[in-house]
C-alpha positions, 0 to 999 in steps of 0.5 A: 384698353382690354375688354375681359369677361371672366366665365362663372360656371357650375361643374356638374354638367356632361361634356355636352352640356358644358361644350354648350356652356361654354360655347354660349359664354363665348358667343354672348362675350362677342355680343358685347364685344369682348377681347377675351373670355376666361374660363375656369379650371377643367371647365370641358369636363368638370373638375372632380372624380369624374375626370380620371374616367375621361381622359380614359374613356371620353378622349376623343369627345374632349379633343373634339370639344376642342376643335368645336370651341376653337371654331366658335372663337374664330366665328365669333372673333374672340379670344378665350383661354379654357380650362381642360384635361389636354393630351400631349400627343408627343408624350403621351401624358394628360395634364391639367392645363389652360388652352389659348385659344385665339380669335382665329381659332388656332391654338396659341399655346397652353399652359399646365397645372405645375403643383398638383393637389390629390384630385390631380393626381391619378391622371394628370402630370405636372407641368414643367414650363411657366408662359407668357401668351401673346393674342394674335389679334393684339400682340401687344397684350402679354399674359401668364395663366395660373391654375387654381393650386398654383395661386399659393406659389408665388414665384409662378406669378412673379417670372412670367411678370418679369418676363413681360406679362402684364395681366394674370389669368387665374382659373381655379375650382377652389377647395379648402384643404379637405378637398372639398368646396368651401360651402360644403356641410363639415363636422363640426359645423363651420359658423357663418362667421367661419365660412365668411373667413376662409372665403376673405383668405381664398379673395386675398391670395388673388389680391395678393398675387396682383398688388405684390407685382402691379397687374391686373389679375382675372380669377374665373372660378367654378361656381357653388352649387346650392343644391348639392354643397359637395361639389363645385367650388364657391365661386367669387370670380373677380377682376382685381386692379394692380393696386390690389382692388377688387373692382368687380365680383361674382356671386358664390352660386350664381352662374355668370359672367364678369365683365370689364374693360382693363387699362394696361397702362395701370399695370406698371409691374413695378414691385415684380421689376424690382426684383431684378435691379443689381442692387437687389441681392436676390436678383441673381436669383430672379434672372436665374429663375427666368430660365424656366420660362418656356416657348409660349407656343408649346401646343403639339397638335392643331 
């Protein structure tokens, strides 16, 4: 068994403020003795326009957000997995990327955002390795991250799930194709009818992600904001079982957080191994495609 909580939280908040944020998700989630706290997409600093300005002029308060969380998950013996802007020292580049953080308050590794959409674009690189995390307090819990845009490339779910991930730790600041949140105004003017449809296809993608492999998948999204529907996302963060079932669901403006305890037993990855029987005629191709799965540990510097 493994007690998850997923972390449902608004975007429009201050490095500060969302440090505090996430530092009391991962306080309250040690209350309830939870494993594993996730987080969603570039949850340090919000995911929007005002990213580009940060990692130019805000660096060092987001390294230093890092270091800050990591302390809190090692006070707190919880293990948590954040989105943020993350600059790799050895390249130079910025990336949008998942850190792991483990209950020892190291750095476990990280995974980047391999397709990047236009928000993405003016100050991110594209990841270039797909991961499979251990936590060091229960090695044998294997898991993979995908990064909101991620979700609609299947194949970033289906190798690390091959190479041994048994649950999927999906965040996300879920836009529709204009780029803008789901519940924001448009012209025309979506019907409520409209709206409850593309919310049923963002909650299949997720569901599909977990029944075509046979794993758990977690989904932490950024909430909506009533207030102002331009930003945020529309939250619905959910935990879905590896027959596809949705078994727990956040509110779509609520900030919250999710919890559940995961039987990994249930997560046999059967469809996912089948790939790989001989005589499958793809199968030369799925061995192939494990090649690009990397180090987990791939984090430069503590």
């Amino acid at each position: 068994m493994l007690k998850v909580a997923c972390a449902q939280l608004r975007p429009d908040r201050s490095i500060a403020q969302h440090l505090k944020a996430i530092t009391g998700c991962i306080k309250d989630a040690a209350q309830a003795n939870v494993d594993m706290v996730l987080f969603p997409e570039c949850s340090v600093t919000g995911y929007g326009p005002q990213i580009e300005a940060a990692v130019t002029m805000r660096r060092i308060e987001i390294e230093e957000a890092h270091q800050h969380i990591q302390e809190v998950c090692r006070q707190s013996k919880v293990n948590a997995i954040v989105g943020t802007p993350y600059l790799c020292r050895e390249t130079g580049r910025w990336h949008n990327s998942a850190v792991v953080v483990g209950s020892d308050g190291h750095l476990v590794g990280r995974q980047d955002k391999m397709q990047l959409v236009p928000p993405d674009e003016g100050w991110a690189h594209a990841g270039e390795n797909l991961r499979v995390f251990q936590l060091p307090s229960r090695p044998e819990v294997q898991f993979s991250v995908l990064i909101c845009h991620d979700k609609r490339y299947p194949e970033l779910c289906r190798l690390p799930v091959l190479a041994g991930s048994r649950l999927i730790c999906y965040m996300s600041s879920e836009q529709w194709h204009d780029d803008l949140p789901l519940v924001a105004p448009r012209e025309p003017r979506w019907s409520r009818e409209r709206q409850q449809a593309e919310l049923q296809v963002y909650r299949a993608q997720a569901q599909a992600r977990a029944v075509e492999n046979g794993v758990w998948l977690l989904k932490a999204n950024v909430a909506g904001c009533e207030d102002d529907p331009l930003v945020g996302s529309h939250g619905q963060s959910c935990v879905i079982d590896p027959t596809g079932l949705v078994v727990s669901e956040a509110g779509i403006y609520s900030e919250e957080m999710l919890i559940h305890s995961l039987d990994l037993s249930h997560a046999s990855a059967l469809y996912a191994q089948k790939s790989l029987r001989p005589q499958y005629k793809l199968s030369e191709f799925w061995n192939k495609g494990l090649e690009y799965l990397g180090d987990s540990s791939n984090v430069t510097h503590k």
